[in-house]
N, C-alpha and C positions, 0 to 999 in steps of 0.2 A: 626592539621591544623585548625586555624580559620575559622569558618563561612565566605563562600565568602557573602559581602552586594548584595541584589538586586538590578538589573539598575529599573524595574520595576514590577507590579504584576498584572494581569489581572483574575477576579474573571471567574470562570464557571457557572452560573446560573442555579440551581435546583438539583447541587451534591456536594453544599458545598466543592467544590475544586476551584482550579485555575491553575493557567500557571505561574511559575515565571520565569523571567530570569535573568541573572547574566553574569559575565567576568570573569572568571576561567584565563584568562590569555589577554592579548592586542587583542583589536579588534576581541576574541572567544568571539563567543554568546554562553551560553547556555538555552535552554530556556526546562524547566522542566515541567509533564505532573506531576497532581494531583486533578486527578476528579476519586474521591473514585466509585463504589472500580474498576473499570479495565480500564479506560482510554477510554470508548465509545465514537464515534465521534458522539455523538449527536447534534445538531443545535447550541445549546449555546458552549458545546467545538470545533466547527468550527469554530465561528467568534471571540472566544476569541484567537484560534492560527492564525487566518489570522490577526487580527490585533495587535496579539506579531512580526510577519514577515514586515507589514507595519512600525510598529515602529522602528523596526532594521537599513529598508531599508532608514526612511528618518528622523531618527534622530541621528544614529551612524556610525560613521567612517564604511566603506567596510573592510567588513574581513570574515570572517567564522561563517554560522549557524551551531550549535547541539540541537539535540533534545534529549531526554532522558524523562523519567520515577521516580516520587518520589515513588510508589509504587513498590516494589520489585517485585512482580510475575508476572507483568504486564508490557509490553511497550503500547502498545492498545488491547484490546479485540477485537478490529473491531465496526461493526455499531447493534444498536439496529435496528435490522431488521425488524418486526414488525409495529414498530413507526416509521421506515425510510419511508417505505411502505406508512404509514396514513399520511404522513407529508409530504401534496404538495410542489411539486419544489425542493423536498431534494437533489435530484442527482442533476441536473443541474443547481441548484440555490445556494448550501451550499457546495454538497462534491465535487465535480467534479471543481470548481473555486478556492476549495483549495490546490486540487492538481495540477489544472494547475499552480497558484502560485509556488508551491514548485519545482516541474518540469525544469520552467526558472527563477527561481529567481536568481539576478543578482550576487548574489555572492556563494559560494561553500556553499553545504549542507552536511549533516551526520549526522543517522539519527546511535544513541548509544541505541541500543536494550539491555535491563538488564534483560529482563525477554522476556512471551511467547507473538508475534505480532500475530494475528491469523487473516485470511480473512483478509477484511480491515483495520486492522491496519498492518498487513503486505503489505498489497498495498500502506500504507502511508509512509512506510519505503522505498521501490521499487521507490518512486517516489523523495525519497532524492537522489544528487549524487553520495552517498559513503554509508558503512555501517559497522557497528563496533558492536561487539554484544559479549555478557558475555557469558565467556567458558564454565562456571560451572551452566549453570539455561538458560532454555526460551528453546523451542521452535517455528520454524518458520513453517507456516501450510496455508495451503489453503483447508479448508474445506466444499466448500461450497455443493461439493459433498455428505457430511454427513449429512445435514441438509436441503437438496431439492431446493436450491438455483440458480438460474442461472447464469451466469457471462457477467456482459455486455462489450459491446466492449472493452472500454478504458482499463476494468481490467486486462484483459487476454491480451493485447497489449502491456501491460509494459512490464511484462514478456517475452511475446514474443522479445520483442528488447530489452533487458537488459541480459536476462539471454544465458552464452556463450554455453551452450549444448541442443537441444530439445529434449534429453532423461531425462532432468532433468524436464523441461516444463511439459511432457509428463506425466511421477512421480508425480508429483506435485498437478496436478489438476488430474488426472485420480485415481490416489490412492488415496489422501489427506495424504500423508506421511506426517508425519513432522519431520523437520528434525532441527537435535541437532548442537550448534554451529562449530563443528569441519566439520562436514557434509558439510554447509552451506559454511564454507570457503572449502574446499576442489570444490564446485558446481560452484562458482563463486557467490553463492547468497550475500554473504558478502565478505567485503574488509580486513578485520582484524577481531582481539578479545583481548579481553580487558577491562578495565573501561577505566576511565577518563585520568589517566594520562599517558596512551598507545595511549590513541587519540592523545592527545597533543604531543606525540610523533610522530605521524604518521603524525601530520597536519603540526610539524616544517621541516620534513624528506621532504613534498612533496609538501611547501612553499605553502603551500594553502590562506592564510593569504594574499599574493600581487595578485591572480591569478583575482578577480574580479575589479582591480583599470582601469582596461585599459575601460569600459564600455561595455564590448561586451560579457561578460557572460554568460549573460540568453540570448541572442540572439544569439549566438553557439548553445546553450543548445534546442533552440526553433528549429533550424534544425534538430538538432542531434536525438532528438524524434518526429519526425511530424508528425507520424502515431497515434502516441496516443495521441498528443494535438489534431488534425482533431477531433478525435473520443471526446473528454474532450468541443469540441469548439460546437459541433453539439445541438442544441435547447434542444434536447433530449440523448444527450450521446449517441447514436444511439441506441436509445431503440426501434426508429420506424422500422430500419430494422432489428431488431432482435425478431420483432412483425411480421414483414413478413414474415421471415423466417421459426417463430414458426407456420405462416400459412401454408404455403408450407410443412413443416415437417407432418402437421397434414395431409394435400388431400393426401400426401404420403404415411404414414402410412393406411388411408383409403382403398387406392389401394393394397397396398400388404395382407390388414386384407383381400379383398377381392380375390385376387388369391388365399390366402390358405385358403378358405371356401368352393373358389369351387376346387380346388383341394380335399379337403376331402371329398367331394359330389362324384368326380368322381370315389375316391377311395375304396369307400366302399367295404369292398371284398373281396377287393384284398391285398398281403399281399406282405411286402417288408424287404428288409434285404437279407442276405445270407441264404442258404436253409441249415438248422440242419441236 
């Protein structure tokens, strides 16, 4: 099969990659991840995918986004945590606006996972409408348990209203299981598997192609999750009351370090258990 020509190519700045997109078939976007080496949603590959999406949206016919991966073992690695951290306004200036885009964007999403989405790049798949993901390679993970991370609102929202079982939720983020593609479809976390031409199978099957011509698309889509844009729309993602929270948690903890201090004060002694 010939090289499909690119619609256009938008560079990633400081990973010598880019975003290209292409037409695999009439009015299918695909637009392809390659920012060496695992697809980080760093600052520059943010506005280089929001504005592959604004391009879509106001220079080509309405029809179907996919996202995808030029790199095999990767759909996203997630966020450079770290430098997300040092990098003012990252969540609610850079990521959180690029997933409310994706979230209601006015025409159908699908997000073709080829390799492993981990943490946030798993959240960025979750906030496509569909999901399609390679049978044989990738896992899907939510780790942020392994690595001391906390999970702000919006993240753990999507999930909560997308995903059809809360024993899977539950799994998910209390374990960090990660789970292999057959898994995944079996959970509900994906819609199919496959490559590309199983998509394009799926997307002619379920006329995805005319579903955004009527304008009211992303405006369904903006009801239909409104808990999690609330939370994606809030100045801070709602990090302020998840700082409260984290207060409350701490007087609380205070309080019970001290019932069992003086419990052990008043026990001295004395001896507990069943008697040998």
């Amino acid at each position: 099969m010939a090289p499909i020509p690119p619609l256009f190519k938008i560079p990633v700045s400081g990973s010598n990659g880019n975003l290209i997109a292409t037409q695999p078939s009439a009015r299918i976007y695909l637009i392809t991840f390659n920012s060496p080496p695992d697809n980080r949603l760093t600052p520059t590959f943010l506005s280089a995918f929001m504005l592959a999406l604004d391009i879509l949206e106001y220079r080509f016919p309405k029809g179907v986004v996919v996202t995808t991966s030029a790199i095999p073992k990767f759909y996203s690695n997630g966020l450079d945590f770290e430098n997300a951290l040092k990098t003012k306004g990252f969540f609610e200036r850079m990521l959180y606006p690029l997933w409310r885009r994706l979230l209601t964007y006015p025409m159908p999403t699908i997000a073709l996972i080829n390799g492993h989405a981990f943490a946030g790049g798993f959240m960025t798949a979750m906030m496509h409408d569909y999901r399609f993901m390679n049978p044989h390679h990738g896992f899907l993970c939510l780790n942020e348990l392994d690595f001391g991370a906390p999970l702000q609102p919006p993240m753990v929202s999507i999930f909560r209203q997308k995903l059809p079982n809360p024993n899977t939720y539950r799994t998910m983020i209390l374990e960090s299981k990660r789970f292999t593609a057959l898994e995944a479809l079996k959970e509900g976390i994906v819609d199919g598997l496959g490559a590309l031409d199983e998509l394009l199978s799926f997307i002619e099957e379920t006329k995805l192609v005319k579903k955004g011509h009527s304008g009211i698309y992303g405006i369904l889509k903006e009801e239909m999750w409104g808990e999690t844009i609330r939370y994606l729309d809030l100045k801070d993602g709602g990090a302020r009351a998840r700082k409260e929270k984290d207060e409350e948690r701490k007087t609380l903890e205070r309080e019970q370090r001290r019932r069992v201090d003086e419990w052990e004060k008043e026990s001295v002694g004395k001896r507990f258990g069943p008697k040998l």
